[in-house]
C-alpha positions in Angstrom: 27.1 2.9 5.1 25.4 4.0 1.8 24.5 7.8 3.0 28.2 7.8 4.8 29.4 10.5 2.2 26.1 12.5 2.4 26.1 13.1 5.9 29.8 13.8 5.9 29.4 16.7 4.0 26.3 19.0 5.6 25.8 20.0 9.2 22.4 19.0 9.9 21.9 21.8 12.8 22.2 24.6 10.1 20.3 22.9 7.2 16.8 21.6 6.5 17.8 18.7 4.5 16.8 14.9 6.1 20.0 13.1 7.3 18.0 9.8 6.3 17.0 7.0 8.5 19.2 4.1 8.5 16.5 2.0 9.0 14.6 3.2 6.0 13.7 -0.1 3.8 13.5 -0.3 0.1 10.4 -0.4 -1.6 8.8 -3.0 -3.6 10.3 -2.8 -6.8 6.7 -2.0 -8.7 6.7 1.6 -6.9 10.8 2.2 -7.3 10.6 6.2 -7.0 12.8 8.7 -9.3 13.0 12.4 -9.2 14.7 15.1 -11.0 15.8 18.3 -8.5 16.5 21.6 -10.5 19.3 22.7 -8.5 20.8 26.5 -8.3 23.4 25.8 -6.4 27.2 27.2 -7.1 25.8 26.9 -10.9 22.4 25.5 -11.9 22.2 21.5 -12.7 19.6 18.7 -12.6 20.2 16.2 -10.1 18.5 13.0 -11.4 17.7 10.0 -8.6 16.7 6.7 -8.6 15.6 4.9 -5.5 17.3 1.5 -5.1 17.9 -0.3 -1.9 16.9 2.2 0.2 18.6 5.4 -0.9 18.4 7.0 -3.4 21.5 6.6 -6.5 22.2 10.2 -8.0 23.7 12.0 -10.7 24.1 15.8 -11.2 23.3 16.6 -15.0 24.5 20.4 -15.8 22.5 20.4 -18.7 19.5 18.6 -17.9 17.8 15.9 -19.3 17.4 15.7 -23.4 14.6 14.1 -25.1 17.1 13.5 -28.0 18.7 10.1 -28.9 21.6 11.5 -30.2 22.2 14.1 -27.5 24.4 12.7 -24.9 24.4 14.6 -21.2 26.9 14.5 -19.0 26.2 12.9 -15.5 28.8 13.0 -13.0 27.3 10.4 -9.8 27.2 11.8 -7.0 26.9 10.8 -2.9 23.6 8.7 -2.1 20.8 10.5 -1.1 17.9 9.9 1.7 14.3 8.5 0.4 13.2 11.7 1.9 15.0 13.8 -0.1 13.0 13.0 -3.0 10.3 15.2 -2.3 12.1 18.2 -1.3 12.1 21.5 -2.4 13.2 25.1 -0.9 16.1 26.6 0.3 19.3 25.0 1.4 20.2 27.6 3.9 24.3 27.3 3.9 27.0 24.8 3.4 27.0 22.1 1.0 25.0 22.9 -2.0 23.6 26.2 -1.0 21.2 27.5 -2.7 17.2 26.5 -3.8 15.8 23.1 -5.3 13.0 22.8 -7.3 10.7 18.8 -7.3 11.4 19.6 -11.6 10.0 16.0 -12.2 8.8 13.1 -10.0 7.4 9.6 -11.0 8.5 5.5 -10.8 11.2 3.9 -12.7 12.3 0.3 -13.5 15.2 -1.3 -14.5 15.3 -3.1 -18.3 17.6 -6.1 -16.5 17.1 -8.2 -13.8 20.0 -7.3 -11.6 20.5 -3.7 -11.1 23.9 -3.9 -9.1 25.5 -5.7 -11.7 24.7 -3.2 -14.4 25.9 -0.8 -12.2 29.2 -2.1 -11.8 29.1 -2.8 -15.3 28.5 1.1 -15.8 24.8 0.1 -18.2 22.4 0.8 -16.5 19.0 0.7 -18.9 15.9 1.8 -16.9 12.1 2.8 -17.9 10.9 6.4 -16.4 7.1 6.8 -15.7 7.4 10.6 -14.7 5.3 13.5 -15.5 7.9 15.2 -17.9 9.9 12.2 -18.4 9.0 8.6 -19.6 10.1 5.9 -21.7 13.7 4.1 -21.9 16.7 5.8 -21.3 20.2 4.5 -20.1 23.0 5.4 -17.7 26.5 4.6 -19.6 29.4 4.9 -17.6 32.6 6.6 -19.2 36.0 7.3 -18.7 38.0 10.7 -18.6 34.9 12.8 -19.8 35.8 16.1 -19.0 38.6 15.5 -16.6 42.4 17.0 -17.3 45.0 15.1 -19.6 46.3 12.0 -17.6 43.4 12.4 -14.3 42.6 9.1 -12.5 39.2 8.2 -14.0 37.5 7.6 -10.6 34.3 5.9 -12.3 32.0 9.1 -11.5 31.1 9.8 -14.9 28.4 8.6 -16.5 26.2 9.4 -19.8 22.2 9.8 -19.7 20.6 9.2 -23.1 17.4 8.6 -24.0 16.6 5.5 -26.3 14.4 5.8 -29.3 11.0 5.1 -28.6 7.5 7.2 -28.9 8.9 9.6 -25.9 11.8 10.8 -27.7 11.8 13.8 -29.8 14.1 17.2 -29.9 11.8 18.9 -27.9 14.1 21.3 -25.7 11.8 20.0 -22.1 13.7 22.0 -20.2 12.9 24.8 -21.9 9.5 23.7 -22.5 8.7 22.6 -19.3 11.1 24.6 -16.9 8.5 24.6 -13.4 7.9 22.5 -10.3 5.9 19.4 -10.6 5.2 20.5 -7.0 4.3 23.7 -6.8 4.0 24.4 -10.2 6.4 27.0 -9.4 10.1 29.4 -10.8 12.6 29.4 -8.8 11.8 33.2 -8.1 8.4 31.7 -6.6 9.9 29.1 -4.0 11.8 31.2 -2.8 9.2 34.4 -2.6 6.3 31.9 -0.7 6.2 32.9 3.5 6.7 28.9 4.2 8.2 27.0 1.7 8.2 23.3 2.2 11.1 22.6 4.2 12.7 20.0 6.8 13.0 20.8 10.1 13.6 16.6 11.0 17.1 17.5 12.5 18.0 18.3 16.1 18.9 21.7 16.7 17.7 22.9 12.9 16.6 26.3 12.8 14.9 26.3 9.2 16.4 30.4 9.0 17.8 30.8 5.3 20.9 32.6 5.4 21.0 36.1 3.9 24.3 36.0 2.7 22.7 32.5 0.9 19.7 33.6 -0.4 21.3 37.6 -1.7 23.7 35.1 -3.9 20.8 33.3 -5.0 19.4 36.3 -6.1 21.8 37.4 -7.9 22.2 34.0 -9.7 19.0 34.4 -10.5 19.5 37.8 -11.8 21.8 36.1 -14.7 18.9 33.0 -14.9 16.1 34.5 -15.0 16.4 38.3 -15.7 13.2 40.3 -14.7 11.2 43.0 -16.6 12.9 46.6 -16.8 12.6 48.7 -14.1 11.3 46.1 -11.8 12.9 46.3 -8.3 14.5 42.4 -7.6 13.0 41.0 -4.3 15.2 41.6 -0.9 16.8 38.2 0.2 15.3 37.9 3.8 15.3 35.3 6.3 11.7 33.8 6.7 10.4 31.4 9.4 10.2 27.7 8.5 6.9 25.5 9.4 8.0 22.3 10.7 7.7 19.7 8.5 4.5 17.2 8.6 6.0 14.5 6.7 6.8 11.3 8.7 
């Protein structure tokens, strides 16, 4: 089962995160969804998603995204992901991948060949973004060894994303230059500060309580990420109560 590994690894009773619905159908391949989620998690990375056949394919990129042809950004694939993950954003309480996710970018993608699971198992994977931050042609490269020890098994999890020339490519730094939500328009300091983020409370026995122990190593994550004023006192980590969801 495609979200098999997903599942495996978070306890949906103590997160807000969507388990997915196995009967959840693909798209029409016009309206093929892609997001980016800023992730501060045990260190801050870009988790980049493309919807096909009903989950979502993903890749965590520690560097983010790079507008630059000749910059090449390390992608390491991860687990499938729920369609309804896409849209998230707010606190992961506890457990797997702890910590807060920002919607950085959101729009449509499709791919530049006619079958997508061949160039996946080919490891070239050429796709068109239509997002708010990013857009154009870029391409998924699988590689072998990068960044692994002397002598590892390659087990086929990492990939390159670069972006192909084209009038969306530049050395623009977006990250830097566009750093908010597309959702909220929001820091990371700001999701977390809001009384009722936008969180799932889909799952059976979910509180939606952020941990304290959680959200104080946030903070102090945060401290190193985005370092406030002098003199101003850093916001107490606190548990806050979740609205359930209204999504369906």
């Amino acid at each position: 089962m495609a979200l098999e590994e997903y599942r495996r690894k978070r306890d949906f009773t103590r997160t807000p995160e969507p388990a997915g619905d196995p009967g959840a159908r693909a798209r029409p391949a016009p309206t093929r969804f892609f997001c980016v989620q800023k992730h501060l998690a045990t260190a801050l990375h870009y988790d980049f998603r493309l919807e096909h056949d009903g989950v979502l394919l993903s890749w965590a990129v520690p560097k983010g995204p790079s507008l630059d042809p000749a910059t090449k950004r390390l992608a390491m694939q991860t687990e499938d992901h729920p369609i309804e993950y896409g849209e998230f954003e707010g606190v992961i309480p506890e457990g797997y991948g702890a910590g807060v996710v920002m919607l950085w970018d959101v729009g449509t993608w499709a791919p530049e060949s006619d079958d997508i699971d061949a160039a996946l198992r080919k490891g070239d994977l050429k796709i068109r973004l239509d997002g708010y931050k990013l857009k154009g042609s870029w391409v998924l490269v699988r590689t072998r060894g990068w960044g692994g020890r002397s002598g590892a098994k390659d087990d086929g999890r990492s990939w390159l994303l670069i972006k192909h020339k084209d009038e969306w490519a530049g050395d623009l730094d977006i990250t830097a230059f566009a750093p908010n939500s597309v959702k909220s328009a929001g820091t990371f300091r700001e999701i977390l500060a809001q009384d009722a983020p936008d969180v799932w409370l889909s799952n059976p026995g979910a509180t939606g309580e952020a941990s304290l122990e959680t959200l104080a190593d946030v903070l102090k994550k945060l401290d190193a990420l985005e370092p406030l004023p002098p003199d101003t006192p850093a916001p107490a980590a606190k548990t806050r109560p979740r609205k359930p969801s209204t999504k369906t």
